[in-house]
Backbone as a chain_set.jsonl record, in Angstrom:
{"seq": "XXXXXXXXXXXXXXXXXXXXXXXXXXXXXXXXXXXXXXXXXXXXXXXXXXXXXXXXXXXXXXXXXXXXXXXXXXXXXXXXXXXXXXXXXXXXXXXXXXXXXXX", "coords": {"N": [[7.403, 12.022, -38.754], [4.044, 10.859, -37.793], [3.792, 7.449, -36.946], [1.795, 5.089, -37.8], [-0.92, 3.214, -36.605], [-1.54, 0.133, -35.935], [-2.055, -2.057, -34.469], [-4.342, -3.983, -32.691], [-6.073, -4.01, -29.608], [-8.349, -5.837, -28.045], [-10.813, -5.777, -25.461], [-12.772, -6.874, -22.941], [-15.446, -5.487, -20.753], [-17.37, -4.828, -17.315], [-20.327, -2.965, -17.173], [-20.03, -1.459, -15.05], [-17.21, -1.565, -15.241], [-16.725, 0.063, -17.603], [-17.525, 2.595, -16.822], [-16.093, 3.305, -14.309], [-13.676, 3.362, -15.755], [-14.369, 5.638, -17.606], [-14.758, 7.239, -15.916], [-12.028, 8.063, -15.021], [-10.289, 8.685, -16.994], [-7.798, 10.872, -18.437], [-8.454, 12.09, -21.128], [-9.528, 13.051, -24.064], [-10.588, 11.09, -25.415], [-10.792, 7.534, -24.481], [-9.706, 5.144, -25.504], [-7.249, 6.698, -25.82], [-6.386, 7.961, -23.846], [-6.415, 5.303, -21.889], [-4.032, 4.194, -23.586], [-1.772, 5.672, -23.006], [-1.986, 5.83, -20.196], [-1.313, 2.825, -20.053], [1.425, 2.7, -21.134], [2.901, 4.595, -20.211], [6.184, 5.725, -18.298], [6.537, 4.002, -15.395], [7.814, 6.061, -12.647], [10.209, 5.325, -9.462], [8.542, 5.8, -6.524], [9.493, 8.33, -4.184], [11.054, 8.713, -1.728], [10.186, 9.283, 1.426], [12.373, 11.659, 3.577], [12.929, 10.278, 7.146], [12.46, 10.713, 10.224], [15.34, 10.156, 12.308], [14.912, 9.214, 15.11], [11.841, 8.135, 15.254], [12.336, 6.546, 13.352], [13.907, 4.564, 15.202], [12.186, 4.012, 17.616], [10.537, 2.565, 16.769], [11.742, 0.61, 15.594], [12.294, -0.544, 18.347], [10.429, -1.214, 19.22], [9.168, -2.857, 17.108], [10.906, -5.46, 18.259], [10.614, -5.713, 20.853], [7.725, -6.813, 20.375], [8.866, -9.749, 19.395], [10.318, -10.383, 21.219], [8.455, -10.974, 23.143], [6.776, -12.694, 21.541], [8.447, -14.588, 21.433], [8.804, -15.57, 24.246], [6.195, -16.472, 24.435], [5.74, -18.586, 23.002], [8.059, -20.288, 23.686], [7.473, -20.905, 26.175], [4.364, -22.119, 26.36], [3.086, -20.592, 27.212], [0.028, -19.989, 28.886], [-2.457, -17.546, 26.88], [-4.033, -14.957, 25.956], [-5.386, -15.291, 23.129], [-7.389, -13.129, 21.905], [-7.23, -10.761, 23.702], [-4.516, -10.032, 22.746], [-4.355, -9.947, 19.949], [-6.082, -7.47, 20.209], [-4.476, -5.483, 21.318], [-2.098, -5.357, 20.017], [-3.452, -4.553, 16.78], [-4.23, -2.285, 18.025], [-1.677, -1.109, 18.461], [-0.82, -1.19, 16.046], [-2.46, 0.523, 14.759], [-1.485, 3.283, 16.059], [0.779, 3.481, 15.145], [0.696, 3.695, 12.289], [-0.807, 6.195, 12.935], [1.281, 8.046, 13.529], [3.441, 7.673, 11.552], [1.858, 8.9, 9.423], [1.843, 11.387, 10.469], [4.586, 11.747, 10.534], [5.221, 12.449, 8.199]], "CA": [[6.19, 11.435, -39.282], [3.621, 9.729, -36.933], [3.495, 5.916, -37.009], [0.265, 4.813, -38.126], [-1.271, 2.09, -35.057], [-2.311, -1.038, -36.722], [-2.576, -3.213, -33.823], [-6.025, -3.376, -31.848], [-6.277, -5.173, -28.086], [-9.726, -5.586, -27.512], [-10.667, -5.623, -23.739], [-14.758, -6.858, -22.377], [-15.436, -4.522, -19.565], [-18.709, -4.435, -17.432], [-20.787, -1.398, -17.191], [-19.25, -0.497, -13.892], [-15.674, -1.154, -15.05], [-16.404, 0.872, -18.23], [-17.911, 4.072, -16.187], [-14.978, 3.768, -13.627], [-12.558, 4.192, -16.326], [-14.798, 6.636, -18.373], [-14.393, 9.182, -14.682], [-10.808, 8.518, -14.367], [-9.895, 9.291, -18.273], [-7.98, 12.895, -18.118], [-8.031, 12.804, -22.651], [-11.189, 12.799, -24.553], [-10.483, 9.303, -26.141], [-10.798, 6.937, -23.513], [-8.767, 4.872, -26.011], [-6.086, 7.63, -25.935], [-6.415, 7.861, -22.053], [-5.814, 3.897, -21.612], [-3.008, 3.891, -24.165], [-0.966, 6.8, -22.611], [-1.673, 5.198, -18.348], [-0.87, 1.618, -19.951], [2.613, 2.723, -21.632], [3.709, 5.15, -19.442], [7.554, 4.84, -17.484], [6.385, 4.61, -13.939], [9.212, 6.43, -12.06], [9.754, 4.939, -8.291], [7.854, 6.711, -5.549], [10.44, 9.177, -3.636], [11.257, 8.376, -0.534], [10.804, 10.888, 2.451], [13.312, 11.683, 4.943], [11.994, 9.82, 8.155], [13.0, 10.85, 11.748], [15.965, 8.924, 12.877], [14.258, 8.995, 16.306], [10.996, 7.645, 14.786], [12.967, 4.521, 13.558], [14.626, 3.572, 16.767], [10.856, 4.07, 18.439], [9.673, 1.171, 15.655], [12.893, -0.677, 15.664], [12.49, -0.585, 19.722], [8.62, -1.53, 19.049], [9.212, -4.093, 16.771], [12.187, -6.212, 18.856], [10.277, -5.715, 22.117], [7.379, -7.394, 20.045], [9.601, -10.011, 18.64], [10.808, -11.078, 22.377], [7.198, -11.521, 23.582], [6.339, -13.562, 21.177], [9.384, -15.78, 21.753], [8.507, -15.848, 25.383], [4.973, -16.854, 24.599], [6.214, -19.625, 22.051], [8.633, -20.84, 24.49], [6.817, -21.236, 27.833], [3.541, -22.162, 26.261], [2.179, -19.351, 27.857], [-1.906, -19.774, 28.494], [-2.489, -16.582, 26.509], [-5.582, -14.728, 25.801], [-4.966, -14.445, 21.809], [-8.326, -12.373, 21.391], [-6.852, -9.78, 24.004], [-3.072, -10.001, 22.2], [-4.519, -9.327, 19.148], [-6.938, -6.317, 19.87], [-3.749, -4.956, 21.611], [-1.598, -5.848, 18.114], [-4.33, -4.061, 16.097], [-3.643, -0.801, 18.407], [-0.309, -0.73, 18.198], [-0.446, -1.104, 14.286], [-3.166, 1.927, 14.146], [-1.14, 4.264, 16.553], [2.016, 3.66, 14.528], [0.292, 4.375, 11.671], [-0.701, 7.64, 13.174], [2.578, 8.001, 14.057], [3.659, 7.894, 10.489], [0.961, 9.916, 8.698], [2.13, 13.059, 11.354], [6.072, 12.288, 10.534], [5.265, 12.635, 6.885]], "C": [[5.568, 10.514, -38.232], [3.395, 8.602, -37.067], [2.19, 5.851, -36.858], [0.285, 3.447, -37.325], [-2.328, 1.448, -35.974], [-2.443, -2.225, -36.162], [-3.869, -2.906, -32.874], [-5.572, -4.33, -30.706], [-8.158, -5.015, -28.235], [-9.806, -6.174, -26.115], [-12.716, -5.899, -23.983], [-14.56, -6.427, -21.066], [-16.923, -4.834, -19.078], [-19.074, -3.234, -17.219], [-20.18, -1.108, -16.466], [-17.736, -0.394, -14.354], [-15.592, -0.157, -15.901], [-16.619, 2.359, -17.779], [-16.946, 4.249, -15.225], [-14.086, 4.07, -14.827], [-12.734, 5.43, -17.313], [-14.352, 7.833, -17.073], [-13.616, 9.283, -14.751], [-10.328, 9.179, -15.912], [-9.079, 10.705, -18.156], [-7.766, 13.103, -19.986], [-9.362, 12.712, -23.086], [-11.626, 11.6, -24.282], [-10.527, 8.684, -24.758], [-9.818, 5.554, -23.98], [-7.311, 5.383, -25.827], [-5.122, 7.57, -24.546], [-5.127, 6.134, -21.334], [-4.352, 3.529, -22.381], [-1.512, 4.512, -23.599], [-0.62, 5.887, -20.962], [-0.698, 4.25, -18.804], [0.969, 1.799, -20.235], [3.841, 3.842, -20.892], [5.136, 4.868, -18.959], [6.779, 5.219, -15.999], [7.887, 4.853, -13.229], [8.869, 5.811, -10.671], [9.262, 6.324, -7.394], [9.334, 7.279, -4.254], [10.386, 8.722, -2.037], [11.572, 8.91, 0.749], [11.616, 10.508, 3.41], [12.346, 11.081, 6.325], [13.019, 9.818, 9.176], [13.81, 10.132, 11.916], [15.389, 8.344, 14.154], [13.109, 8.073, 16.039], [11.585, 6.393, 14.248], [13.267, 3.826, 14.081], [13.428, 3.413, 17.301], [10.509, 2.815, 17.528], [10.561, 0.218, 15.73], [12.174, -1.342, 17.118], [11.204, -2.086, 19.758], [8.883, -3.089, 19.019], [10.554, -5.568, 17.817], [11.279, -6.644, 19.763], [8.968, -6.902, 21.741], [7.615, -8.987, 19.897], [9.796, -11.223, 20.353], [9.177, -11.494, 23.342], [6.466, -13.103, 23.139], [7.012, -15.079, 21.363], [9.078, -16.402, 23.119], [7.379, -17.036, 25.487], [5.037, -18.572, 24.01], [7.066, -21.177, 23.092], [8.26, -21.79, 25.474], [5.605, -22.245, 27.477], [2.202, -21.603, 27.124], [0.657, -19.61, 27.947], [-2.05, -18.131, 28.138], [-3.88, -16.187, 26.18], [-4.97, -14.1, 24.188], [-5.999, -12.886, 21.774], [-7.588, -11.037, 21.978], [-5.154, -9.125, 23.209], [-3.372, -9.29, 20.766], [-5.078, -8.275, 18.818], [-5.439, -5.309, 20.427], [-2.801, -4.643, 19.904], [-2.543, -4.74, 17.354], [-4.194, -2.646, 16.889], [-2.622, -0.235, 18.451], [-0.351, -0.525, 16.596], [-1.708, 0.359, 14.064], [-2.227, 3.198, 14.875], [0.455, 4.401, 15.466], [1.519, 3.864, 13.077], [-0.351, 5.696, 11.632], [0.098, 8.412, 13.357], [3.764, 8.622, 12.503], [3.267, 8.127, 9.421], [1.626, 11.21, 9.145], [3.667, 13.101, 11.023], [5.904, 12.755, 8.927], [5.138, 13.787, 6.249]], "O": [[6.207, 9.572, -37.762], [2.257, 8.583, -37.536], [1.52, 6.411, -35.99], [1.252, 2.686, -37.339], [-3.366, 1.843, -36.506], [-2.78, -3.253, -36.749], [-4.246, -1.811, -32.458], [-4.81, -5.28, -30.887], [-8.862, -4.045, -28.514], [-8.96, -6.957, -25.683], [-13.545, -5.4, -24.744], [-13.682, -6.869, -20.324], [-17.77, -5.082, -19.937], [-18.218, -2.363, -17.064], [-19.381, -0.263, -16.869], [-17.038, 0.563, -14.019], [-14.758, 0.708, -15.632], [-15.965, 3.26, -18.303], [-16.715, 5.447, -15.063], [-13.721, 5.245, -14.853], [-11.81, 6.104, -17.77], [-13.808, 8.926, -17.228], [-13.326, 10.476, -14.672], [-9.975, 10.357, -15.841], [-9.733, 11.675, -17.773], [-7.073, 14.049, -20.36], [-10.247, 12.266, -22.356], [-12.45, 11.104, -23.513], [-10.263, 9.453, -23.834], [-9.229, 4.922, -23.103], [-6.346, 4.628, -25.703], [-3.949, 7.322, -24.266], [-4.031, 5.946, -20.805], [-3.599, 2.694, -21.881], [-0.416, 3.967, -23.729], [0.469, 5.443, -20.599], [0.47, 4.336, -18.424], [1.742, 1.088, -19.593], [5.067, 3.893, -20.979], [5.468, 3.701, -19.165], [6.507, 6.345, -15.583], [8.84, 4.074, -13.251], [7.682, 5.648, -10.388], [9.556, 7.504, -7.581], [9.978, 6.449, -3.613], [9.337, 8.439, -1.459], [12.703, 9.046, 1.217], [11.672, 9.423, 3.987], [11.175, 11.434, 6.462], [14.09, 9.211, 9.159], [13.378, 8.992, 11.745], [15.36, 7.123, 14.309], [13.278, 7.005, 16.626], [11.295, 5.292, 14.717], [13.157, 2.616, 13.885], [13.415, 2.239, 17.672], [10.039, 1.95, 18.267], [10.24, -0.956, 15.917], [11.6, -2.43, 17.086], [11.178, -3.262, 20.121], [8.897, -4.008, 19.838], [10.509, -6.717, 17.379], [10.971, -7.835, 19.714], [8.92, -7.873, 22.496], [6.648, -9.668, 20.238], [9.494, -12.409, 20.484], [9.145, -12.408, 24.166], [5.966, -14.048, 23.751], [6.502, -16.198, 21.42], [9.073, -17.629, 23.219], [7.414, -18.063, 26.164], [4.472, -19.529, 24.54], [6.819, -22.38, 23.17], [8.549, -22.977, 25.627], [5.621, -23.271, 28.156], [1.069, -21.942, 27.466], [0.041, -19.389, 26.904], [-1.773, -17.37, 29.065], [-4.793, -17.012, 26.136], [-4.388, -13.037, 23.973], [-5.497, -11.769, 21.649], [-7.268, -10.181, 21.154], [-4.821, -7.94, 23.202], [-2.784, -8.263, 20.427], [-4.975, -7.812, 17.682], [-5.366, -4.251, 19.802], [-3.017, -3.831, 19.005], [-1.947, -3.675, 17.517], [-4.008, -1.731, 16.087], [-2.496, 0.989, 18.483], [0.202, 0.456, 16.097], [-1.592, 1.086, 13.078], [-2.234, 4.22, 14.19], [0.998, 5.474, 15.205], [2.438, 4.491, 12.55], [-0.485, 6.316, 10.577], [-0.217, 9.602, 13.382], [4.539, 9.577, 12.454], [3.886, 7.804, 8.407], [1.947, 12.054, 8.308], [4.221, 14.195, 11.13], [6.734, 13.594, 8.578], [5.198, 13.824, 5.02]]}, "num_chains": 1, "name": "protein.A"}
């Protein structure tokens, strides 16, 4: 026998939040929709096999990182942050290319 639903939430949405969740909906109800996402079990996200090689290359990365900065810390290095960080910012996009292609 189905349990009869005798509690209400009410929710104030604005137009845009209610038309984003009217596209994403996949049930008629948009009630039905929200009740089903909200109560769901989320299971954890699987976890792919990743290169052993590809971890030592990031381990390597990160360490080698790691000892720079100590250097820099240390000495009080005159450093050019602006150039440290556009470097920084290429390393973090190539290793994210890096691990889009091992995936």
């Amino acid at each position: 026998m189905k349990q009869k639903r005798t509690k209400r939430i009410e929710i104030a949405l604005t137009e845009e939040e209610h038309q984003t969740l009217q596209s994403m909906k996949t049930k008629q109800r948009l009630a039905e929709w929200i009740r089903e996402t909200a109560l769901q079990q989320h299971k954890p996200k699987k976890i792919k096999q990743v290169d052993p090689r590809l971890l030592f290359e990031l381990n390597r990365i990160g360490v080698n990182i790691n000892q720079i900065a100590r250097v820099c810390n240390a000495k009080k290095a005159d450093i050019n942050l602006l150039n440290i960080a556009l470097s920084l910012k290429e390393i973090e996009l190539k290793l994210g290319r890096l691990i889009d292609n091992a995936s």
